[in-house]
Each structure stands twice: as C-alpha cells, then as structure tokens.
C-alpha positions, 0 to 999 in steps of 0.5 A, a space after each residue: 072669849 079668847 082661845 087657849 091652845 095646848 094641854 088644857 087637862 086639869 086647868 082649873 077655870 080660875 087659871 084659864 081666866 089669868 091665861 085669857 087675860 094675857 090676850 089684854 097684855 099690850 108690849 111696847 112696839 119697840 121692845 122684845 118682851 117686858 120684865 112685867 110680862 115675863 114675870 106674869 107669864 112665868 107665874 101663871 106658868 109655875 101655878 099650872 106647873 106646865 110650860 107656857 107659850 105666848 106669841 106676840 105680833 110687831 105691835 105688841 099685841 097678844 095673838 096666840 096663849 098655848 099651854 105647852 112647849 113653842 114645838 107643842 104650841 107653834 101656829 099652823 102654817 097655813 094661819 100664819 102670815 104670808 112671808 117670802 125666804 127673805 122675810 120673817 113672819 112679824 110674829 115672836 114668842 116669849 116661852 116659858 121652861 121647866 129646866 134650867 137650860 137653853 132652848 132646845 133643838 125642838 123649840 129652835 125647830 119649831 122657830 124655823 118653821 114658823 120662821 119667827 122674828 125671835 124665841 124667848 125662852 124663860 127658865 122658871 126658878 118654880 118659886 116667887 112671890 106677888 108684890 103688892 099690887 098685883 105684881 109678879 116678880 121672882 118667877 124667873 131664873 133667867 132667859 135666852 134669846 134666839 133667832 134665826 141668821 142668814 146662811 150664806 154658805 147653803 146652796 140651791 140644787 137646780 136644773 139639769 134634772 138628773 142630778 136632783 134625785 140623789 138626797 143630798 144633805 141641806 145644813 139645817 136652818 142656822 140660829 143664834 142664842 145668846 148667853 143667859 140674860 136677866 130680865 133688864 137686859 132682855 128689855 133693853 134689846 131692840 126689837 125693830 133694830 133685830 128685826 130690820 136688820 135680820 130682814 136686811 141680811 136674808 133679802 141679800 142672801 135671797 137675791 143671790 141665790 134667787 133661781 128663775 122666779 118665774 118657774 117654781 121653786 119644787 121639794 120632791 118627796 118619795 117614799 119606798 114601800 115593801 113593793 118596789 125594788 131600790 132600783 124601781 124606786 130611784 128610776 120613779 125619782 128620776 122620771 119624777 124629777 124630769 116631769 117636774 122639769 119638763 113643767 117647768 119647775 126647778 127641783 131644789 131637793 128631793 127628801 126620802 122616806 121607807 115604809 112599810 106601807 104609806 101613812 093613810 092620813 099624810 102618806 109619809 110619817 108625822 116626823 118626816 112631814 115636820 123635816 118636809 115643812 122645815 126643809 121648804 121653809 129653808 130653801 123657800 120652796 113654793 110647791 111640794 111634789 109627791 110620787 105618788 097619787 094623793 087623795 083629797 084628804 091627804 093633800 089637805 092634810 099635807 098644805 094644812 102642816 107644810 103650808 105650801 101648795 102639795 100636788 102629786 104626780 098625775 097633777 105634774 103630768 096633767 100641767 104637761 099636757 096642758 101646757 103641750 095640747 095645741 089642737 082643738 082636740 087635745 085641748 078638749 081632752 087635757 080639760 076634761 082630765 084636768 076635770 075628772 082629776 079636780 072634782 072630788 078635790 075641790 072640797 079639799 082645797 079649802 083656802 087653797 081653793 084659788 090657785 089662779 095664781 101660776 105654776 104646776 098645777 094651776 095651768 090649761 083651759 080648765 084652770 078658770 073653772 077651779 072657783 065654780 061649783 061641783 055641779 058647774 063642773 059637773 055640768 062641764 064635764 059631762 058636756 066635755 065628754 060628748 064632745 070627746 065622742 063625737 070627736 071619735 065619731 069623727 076620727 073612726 069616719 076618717 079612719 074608715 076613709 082611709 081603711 075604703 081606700 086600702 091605705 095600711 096605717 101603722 102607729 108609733 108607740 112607745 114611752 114617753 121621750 123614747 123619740 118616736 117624733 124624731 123617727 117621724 121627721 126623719 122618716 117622713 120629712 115632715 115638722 113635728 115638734 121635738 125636744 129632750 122632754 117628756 111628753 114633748 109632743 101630745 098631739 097624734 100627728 099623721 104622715 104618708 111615708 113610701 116603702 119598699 113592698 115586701 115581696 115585689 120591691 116596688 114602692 107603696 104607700 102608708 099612714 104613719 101616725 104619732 102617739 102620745 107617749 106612754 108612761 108608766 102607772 098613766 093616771 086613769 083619768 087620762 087614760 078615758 080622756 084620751 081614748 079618742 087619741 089612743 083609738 089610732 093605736 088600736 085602729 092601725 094595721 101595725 105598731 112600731 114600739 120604739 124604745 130608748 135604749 140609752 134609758 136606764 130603765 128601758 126594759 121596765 118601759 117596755 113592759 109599761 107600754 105594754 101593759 098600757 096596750 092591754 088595757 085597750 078595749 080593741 086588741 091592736 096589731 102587731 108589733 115591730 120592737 125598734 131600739 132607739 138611740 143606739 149612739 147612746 147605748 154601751 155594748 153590754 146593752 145592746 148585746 143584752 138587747 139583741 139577746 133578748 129581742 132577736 127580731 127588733 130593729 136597731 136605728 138612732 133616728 137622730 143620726 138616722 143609722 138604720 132607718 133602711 134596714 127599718 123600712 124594709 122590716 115595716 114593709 114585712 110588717 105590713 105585709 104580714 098584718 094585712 095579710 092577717 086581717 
C-alpha cells in the first residue's frame, strides 16, 4: 500500500483510497503537470478540505502524496536524491491552497530546501463538478509556477579564518513565480527545457564560484548560552573557525543563535535548524560544524533534517591530530581517541555510517574501522590501551635514565599556537615543524639545550621537551589517550608556560592550561610565565601583562628578543626546582 504523509486525522478510508490512488497517476515526461491531474488533485483536496501536496520525479511518476502544505510535507533531506549546488533534485511538486494567493514564503522555502525543479501551486475555488466519466473539472481557480534562479551576485566567504566569525548576512535563495496561469497554459510549459536550462545556468555560476574542492565547503553553528559572556562566545567562534581552518576546510559562513539553555534533541531551535538546512543547501556546503560536543542522538537528529554530514568540535580537533601524528606513538593514541569518540556514535550513523569518503572528520589510522562492529572496536580499543601503557612504561624507563644521570628537564607549555615550537628551535637549533596553526606540532620533541648555572655562571646542561598544545574544554577522551604524552609535563623538574601575548584572549588561555595541569594525577613543578610575540602585542597589553605577571619573562621567539634574559631565568628555575625536590 502506498504511503500517506501529512495530517491524516479525520480522513475517512473512502479518501485515503483516491489519495493512494494518485501514486498510479502517471504524467507525460516532458510536461510540468496535466489539466486532469490537477483538477483530480484539486477535487480530492476540497472533499478533505486541507491542502494537498504530490511530488512527481522526471519520469512522470507519483513518488510522495502528503496531506498538508510543501513546508508540511517536503521530503526529508537525507531521502532525497544526491544532487550537488549546480543541480536540482529531479523532483517537483504540484500543491494545492486553500486561498486565493500566490505561493507563499514557507512554500518557496521548503522548494529551496528540497532544491525542487519546480512548485506548482493550485489555488482551489472550494467548488466543482464530476463529469461524466469520472472526470474532475472546476476545482481549480488558478495556478502559479515557481522555481529557483541562479544568484549570481552571492558571494562565497573563504579563508583567512579570521574573518569568518562575524554572521554576515547571505541573500536568500533567489526564485521566480509567474503571474496566475490557467491550467492550459501550465500544461504547455516545458518541463525538460525549464529543467535544462536552469541546470545550465546553476553549473555556470557553480564553476565561478567553486572554492578548492578538495577542502570542505564548512557552515559554522554557535549558540550562546546563559554561561558565557559575548566576549567568551566570539573567541570560542574565532578558535572554532581557526581548527576548522587548520583542518583543512573552508568556513563559508557562521550562523548564531542565543538560548537560554541548548535544545536537548538538535541543540539550536526547530526554526534555526530550518535557516541551517537552507543556508547549506544555498552556499553548497558539505559539512556543518557545531562549537559544542553533540551527542549521538542530536547528530543523528541534525544530518536526518539538515541532510549533510554534522560534527562537533572534538571531531575537528580529532581530524587535526590525525592529520599531524607522525611517530608510531602518537599515531597510536590519535587512533585510540578517535575510537573511544566513535563508539557510542556508531549506532547513530545510520546511513552516514560510511564516511570513507574524505574530509573533516573522516581521516587518520582509525578511519577504516568506522564499518566494523561495536565489539571489533571494542576489541581495538582495549588492544590499543595496552599498548598506550606499555608506551608509558617505556617512556617513565627513559625518563628514569635521564633522572639516574641528574640531567634537569623542563617542559614547554602552553595553549596551542602560543609558538613553544618556534622557542625550541631558536633556543636549541634544532627542526621542529612550525607553522600559524593550531596544533602545529603534536609530537613532544626533546632537546638538550646549555645555560648558564644559577649561581657560578658556568655552563649546564638540560632536557628541553615540547608539548602538545593545550586547548581550552581538551575533549576527554584526549585527555586519556594522551596521558603517555602528557606524563612529560608532570615528570619534568619545571615548566615554561609560554603564552601568545598578541592573542586577544590570552589571559583566558592561561587560566585554560592551568586548569588542564590540575587535572594531572601528579602535581607538575614549578612554572616560569613566558610572553610570547611581544612584537605583536600593543603597549596597553604589555603593561597590563607586567602588572599582572611581575615575575614573567618578556621574549618573541620568532625575533628572538629576550631569549638571554630567558635563559638566565631557566637556569633560576632550575636551580630552584632542583633544590626543592
């Protein structure tokens, strides 16, 4: 039997029969609708006295009958056709409406959404008559034609990330409605021709504005809760827009929304969702980004009504430490995180499951794992976590060498691009990968690096080691995979926090590390403050900082200004961590 959507309450069996029987109706390939059809689906339209929606593909063929208006009956996203920004979904709608008017914006809206080759829309006049034979005829007052246009004056947002936050304002999608037609004239218009040639102009206007296809085409979603500050909430946007960024993909806008607290089943509302969908099918985006973590029940709910891929922000970061894990350990842990993160989602994909595809999300050692089943992964896991441990039975071995030979270590810390690689390099000469990233560096990298001694001037030796970077809200489930990396921070006589002091947000990011340092289960030495990027910072900032932070050392490592002053203060350090174990 064929399915009914829509308001089916106090239909009676005789006319959910003539509904059915609209899925035997078959329209000529070339033709929009027919006057038959429409008069036919007028009439059963004014016996149940609601609108009535039926979607027709390009052969003609019946394949959705919904009791209701195109925005109550449209078809959900994820059951609709595959179809890129330069193509339409093969599928029209021929709706009937109560009122003598043309479509309105909810009807025009829910054709962009389901990006439909046409909407017809038949006004019905509420009376009729059955000729004989069966025929309806009568039932229809007058009808409008609408369909989407190319926009040609829209423009695509891209890279640098810093200038995605703001939610700038996309013109809506663009459609054309004629004037009231009779039913003749609708018949006569071509559908092929519409069709083709629309398609036509929507490739052009694709290839123009087509940004790298190989990075993914992103839409940022935020929502501000009664918790954080408008300041908070632009810099987590900012740091948002900058992973995504770093991951590799291209932010063409950001959408906002204030609650006062998130939606249990799609985070954001029903109506914000909606302008989500509609925004991505617009700008063809391909991956929809939250700032917040989301559970396996709201992504599903999110892909099912937006119909694109939804990931949150751990699954960004997760995709950043997969693509910058070089050794064997730090692959090791990026593929146990990735893991943990995917388990209890795997139910929740559904269709989506398969994501071999490419792009955010979808990248690192654990990505050929996403098909298998929850006890293999399960399996993995708890194989992956034996080996996390014997990596750390190996490193707390070497650290004990180090310790047997009374060689001091200090560790660099800090958030994440606050350029602790950069220090290292120009403190120690040595290669360590940099670049305006997040998380440019995963791996800890350790260096032997000469100071003065603190009290006789001659010259010692230390082990200087490079952390990963820290980042506000560290997702858990990194937080236990990389205990073996993070072990350096809490083994090392003394840490260097170096912070950005060019970063708007910098006293937030100190108070982010430190945070994340009393979550160690080992309480880690003590701590020399360092401001980074000087060069960059304005004199309000760095007299606010000194004020602040008498003791910390000023430097820019990438100008290498103060690195003198910042070795006779490590050698202090030293001397005074040593002296206190």
């Amino acid at each position: 039997m064929e399915t009914i959507f829509g308001n089916l309450q106090g239909l009676k069996s005789s006319q959910l029969k003539q509904l059915q029987r609209l899925y035997h109706q078959r329209i000529p390939g070339d033709r929009i609708t027919t006057p038959e059809f429409s008069q036919r689906l007028a009439a059963i339209s004014t016996e149940v006295n609601q609108p009535v929606c039926a979607y027709i593909n390009r052969r003609g063929q019946v394949i959705r009958v919904g009791v209701g208006t195109p925005r109550q009956t449209q078809i959900p996203p994820m059951e609709l056709p595959r179809y890129g920004a330069e193509r339409l979904s093969g599928i029209r709608c021929i709706a009937t409406h109560l009122k003598p008017e043309p479509p309105n914006e909810a009807a025009l809206t829910a054709m962009a959404l389901q990006r439909l080759d046409a909407l017809v829309v038949l006004n019905i006049t509420g009376t009729g008559f059955t000729r004989r034979g069966g025929g309806a005829t009568g039932y229809v007052k007058e009808a409008y034609l609408a369909h989407l246009t190319p926009q040609e004056s829209r423009t695509l947002i891209t890279s640098p990330a810093a200038s995605k936050v703001g939610e700038s304002q996309i013109q809506s999608p663009s459609w054309n409605i004629s004037p009231p037609l009779d039913l003749d004239d609708l018949a006569d218009q071509d559908l092929v021709d519409l069709v083709e040639n629309l398609e036509a102009e929507f490739q052009r206007e694709f290839i123009a504005q087509e940004v790298d296809a190989d990075h993914d085409r992103v839409l940022i979603v935020g929502l501000m809760t009664s918790e954080m500050t408008p300041l908070q909430f632009q810099d987590n946007l900012l740091e948002l827009a900058r992973l995504v960024d770093t991951a590799g993909g291209d932010v063409l806008q950001t959408i906002q929304q204030k609650r006062s607290r998130i939606h249990p089943q799609t985070v954001v509302g029903e109506g914000k969702v909606q302008e989500i969908a509609l925004t991505a099918q617009t700008l063809g985006v391909n991956l929809v980004v939250f700032d917040r973590d989301l559970s396996p029940s709201q992504v599903r709910n999110l892909e099912i009504q937006i119909g694109i891929r939804v990931v949150d922000r751990t699954e960004v970061i997760l995709d950043i430490f997969a693509q910058r894990a070089q050794s064997r350990a730090g692959k090791l842990q990026v593929e146990l995180a990735q893991l943990e993160y995917m388990q209890p989602r795997l139910a929740g994909r559904g269709r989506t499951m398969s994501r071999l595809g490419g792009g955010i999300g979808t990248r690192g050692p654990g990505e050929t794992k996403l098909e298998t089943e929850r006890r293999a992964i399960g399996q993995r896991i708890s194989r992956l976590q034996k080996e996390v441990t014997q990596l750390q039975a190996h490193r707390s071995r070497l650290r004990q060498r180090r310790q047997h030979r009374e060689v001091p270590s200090v560790a660099l810390v800090g958030y994440t691009n606050a350029g602790k690689s950069t220090l290292l390099n120009a403190l120690t000469n040595a290669e360590v990968y940099t670049a305006d990233q997040l998380f440019a560096t995963l791996d800890p990298t350790t260096r032997r690096l000469v100071i003065p001694h603190g009290e006789t001037d001659q010259h010692q030796e230390i082990l200087i080691t490079d952390t990963v970077g820290f980042i506000h809200e560290l997702p858990a489930s990194l937080m236990d995979a990389f205990r073996a990396t993070l072990e350096e921070v809490t083994e090392a006589d003394a840490l260097l926090h170096l912070v950005d002091l060019s970063h708007p947000a910098w006293l937030r990011h100190i108070r982010s590390v430190r945070e994340i340092l009393a979550q160690m289960p080992i309480t880690p030495g003590p701590a020399l403050v360092v401001f980074n990027k000087i060069d960059q910072a304005d004199s309000e900032t760095l007299a606010l900082a000194r004020e602040e932070f008498p003791l910390a050392v000023f430097i820019s490592a990438s100008q290498r200004l103060g690195l003198e002053t910042l070795r006779h203060r490590l050698a202090q350090l030293i001397e005074y961590a040593v002296d206190s174990r």
